[in-house]
Every structure is written in C-alpha cells, then in structure tokens.
C-alpha positions in Angstrom: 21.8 13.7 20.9 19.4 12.5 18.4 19.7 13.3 14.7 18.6 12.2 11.1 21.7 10.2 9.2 24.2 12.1 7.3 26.7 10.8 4.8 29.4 12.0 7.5 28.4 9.2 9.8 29.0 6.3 7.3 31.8 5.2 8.2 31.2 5.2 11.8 27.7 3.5 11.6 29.2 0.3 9.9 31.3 0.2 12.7 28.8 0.2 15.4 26.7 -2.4 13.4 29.2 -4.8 12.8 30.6 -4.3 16.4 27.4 -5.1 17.8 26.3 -8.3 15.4 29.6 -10.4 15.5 31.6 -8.9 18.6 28.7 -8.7 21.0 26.4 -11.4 19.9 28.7 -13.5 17.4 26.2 -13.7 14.6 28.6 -14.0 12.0 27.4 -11.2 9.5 29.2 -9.4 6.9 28.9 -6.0 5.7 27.9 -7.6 2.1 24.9 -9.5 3.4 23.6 -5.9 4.7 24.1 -3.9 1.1 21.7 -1.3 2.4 24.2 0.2 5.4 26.7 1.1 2.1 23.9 3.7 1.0 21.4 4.4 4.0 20.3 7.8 1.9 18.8 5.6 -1.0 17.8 2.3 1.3 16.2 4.0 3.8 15.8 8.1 3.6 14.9 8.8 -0.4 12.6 5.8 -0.5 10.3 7.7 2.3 11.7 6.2 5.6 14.3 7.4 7.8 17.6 6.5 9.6 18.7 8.2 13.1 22.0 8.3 14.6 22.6 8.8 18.0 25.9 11.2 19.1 27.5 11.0 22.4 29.3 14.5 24.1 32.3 14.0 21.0 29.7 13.6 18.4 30.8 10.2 17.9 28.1 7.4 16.9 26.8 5.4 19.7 23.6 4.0 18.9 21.9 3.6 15.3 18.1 3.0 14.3 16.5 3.0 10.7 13.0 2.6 9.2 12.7 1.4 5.6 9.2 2.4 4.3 7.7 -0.8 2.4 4.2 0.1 1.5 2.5 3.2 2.4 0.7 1.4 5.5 4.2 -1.0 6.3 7.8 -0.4 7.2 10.4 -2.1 8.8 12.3 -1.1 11.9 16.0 -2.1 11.1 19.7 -1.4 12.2 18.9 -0.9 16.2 22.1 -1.1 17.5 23.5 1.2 20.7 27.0 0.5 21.8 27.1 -1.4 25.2 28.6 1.3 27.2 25.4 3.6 26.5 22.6 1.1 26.9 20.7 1.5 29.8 17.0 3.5 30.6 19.7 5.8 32.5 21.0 7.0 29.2 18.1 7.0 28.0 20.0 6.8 23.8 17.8 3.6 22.7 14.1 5.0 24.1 15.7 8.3 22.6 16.3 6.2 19.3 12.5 4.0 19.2 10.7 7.6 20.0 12.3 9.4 16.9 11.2 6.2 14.8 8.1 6.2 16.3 7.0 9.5 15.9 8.3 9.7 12.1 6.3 6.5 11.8 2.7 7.8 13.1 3.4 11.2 11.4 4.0 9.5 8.2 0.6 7.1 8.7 2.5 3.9 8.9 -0.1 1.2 10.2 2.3 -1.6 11.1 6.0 -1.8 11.9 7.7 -4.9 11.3 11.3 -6.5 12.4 13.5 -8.8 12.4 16.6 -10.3 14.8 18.2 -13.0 15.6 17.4 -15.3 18.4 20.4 -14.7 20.4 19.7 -11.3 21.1 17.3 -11.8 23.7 18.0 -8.4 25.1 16.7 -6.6 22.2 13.4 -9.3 22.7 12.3 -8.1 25.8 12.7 -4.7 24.8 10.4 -5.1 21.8 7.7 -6.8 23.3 7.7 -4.1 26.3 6.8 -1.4 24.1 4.0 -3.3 22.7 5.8 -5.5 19.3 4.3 -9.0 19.0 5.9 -11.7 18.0 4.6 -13.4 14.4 5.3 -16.1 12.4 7.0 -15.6 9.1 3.7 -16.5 7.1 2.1 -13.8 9.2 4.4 -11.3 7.6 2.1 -8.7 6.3 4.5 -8.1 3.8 7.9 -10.0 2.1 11.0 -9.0 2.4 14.5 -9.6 2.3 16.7 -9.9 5.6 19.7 -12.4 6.6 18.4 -15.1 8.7 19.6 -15.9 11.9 17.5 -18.1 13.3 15.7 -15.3 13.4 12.3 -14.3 15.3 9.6 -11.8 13.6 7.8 -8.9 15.3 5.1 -7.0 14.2 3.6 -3.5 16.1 -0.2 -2.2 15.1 0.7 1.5 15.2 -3.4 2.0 15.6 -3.8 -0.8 17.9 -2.4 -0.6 21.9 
C-alpha cells in the first residue's frame, strides 16, 4: 500500500534509507549529510511537496519516495529507496511509488522534475531514463541545490514534454 508520510514512519524510513545507501550500494552516507529525512513534514510536505511511504501486508516500510517543491515550475524527486526483497515490476511498490509522485507533481503544475544519485546505482539509472528522465549536466541544472555528491549523475524530466 501507498500512503502520504506520517511522523509514525520516521523511524522506520531512516532505516530503509540508510540500509539501502551504505548496505546495498556502500555509498558511505550518514544520516547528518541528509538533515531533511530528521523532519520530512517541514523538508518536504509544508514547503508544497510531498513524501510517500510504501507498507507491505504488516504495515512496515518497504519502499520510500519524496518530492521537494523548489520553485513553483521545479522540484526534485528525492529518497527513492524500496527494500531489495520488494523490488521487482511483479510487486509493482516502486512504479506504485513514481505514479503517486507523478500524479502529485502534474496536479500541482510542476514543469520539470529533477534528481540526483550516485553513479553506482546503475539500477536506479535504467529505471529513470525508462520512464522518460534525461540525463544533464550539472550546469544544466535548471535550478541549484544542495545534495551530497557521489560521483553523482543528474536527471531532469519535462513533465509537458514526452
């Protein structure tokens, strides 16, 4: 199940991030680099984006995605993370994920998305550039902002454009 963030899931968000960014793909990145998971409801939901969670059959988080709105045409597509063991289009919890952002997104007139990620995570690569994100140069940025670089690659999606 797909829902909007709750304070309730705190906890159990920070542990799917973390899990995901040093277990899985060693990037070697601490909670205090990331301020913004320690208060998703002011980084991300009161400032006009959004942050979903998604729940598996215990209610437990297994997958996490957030939008932080920029400018009123920009935002940035952050914290994608599902748990290995629900990845997969036979789950469907990561299309599940994108689609709630997506929709949020073109109902609240956002013209561009933005991202960043490390290199290493080629998996999440592929699946950006399937569903139309292109990759950009950092001077390309349409807009600056902060984000802990990992040798990391930029994408940008025209909402208007496909």
């Amino acid at each position: 199940m797909i829902t909007v963030y709750s304070n309730k899931y705190q906890d159990e968000v920070i542990k799917l991030i973390l899990h995901v960014q040093n277990f899985e793909y060693g990037v070697g990145i601490s909670v205090e680099e990331q301020p913004d998971i320690l208060d998703i409801q002011s980084n991300y939901i009161n400032d006009g984006g959004n942050f979903w969670v998604a729940l598996n059959e215990h209610s437990e988080v297994v997958g996490t995605i957030g939008l932080q709105k920029k400018t009123n045409e920009v935002a940035v597509l952050k914290k994608f993370f599902v748990y290995q063991d629900y990845r997969g289009k036979e789950l469907g919890i990561g299309a599940g994920l994108y689609k709630a952002l997506i929709d949020f997104a073109q109902n609240h007139r956002f013209s561009k998305i933005i991202l960043d990620t490390p290199s290493k995570a080629t998996r999440s690569h592929s699946f950006y550039k399937r569903v139309g994100f292109k990759e950009i140069m950092k001077e390309n940025l349409p807009i600056q902002y902060d984000y802990p670089d990992r040798d990391s690659l930029l994408f940008e999606l025209d909402l208007f454009r496909k």
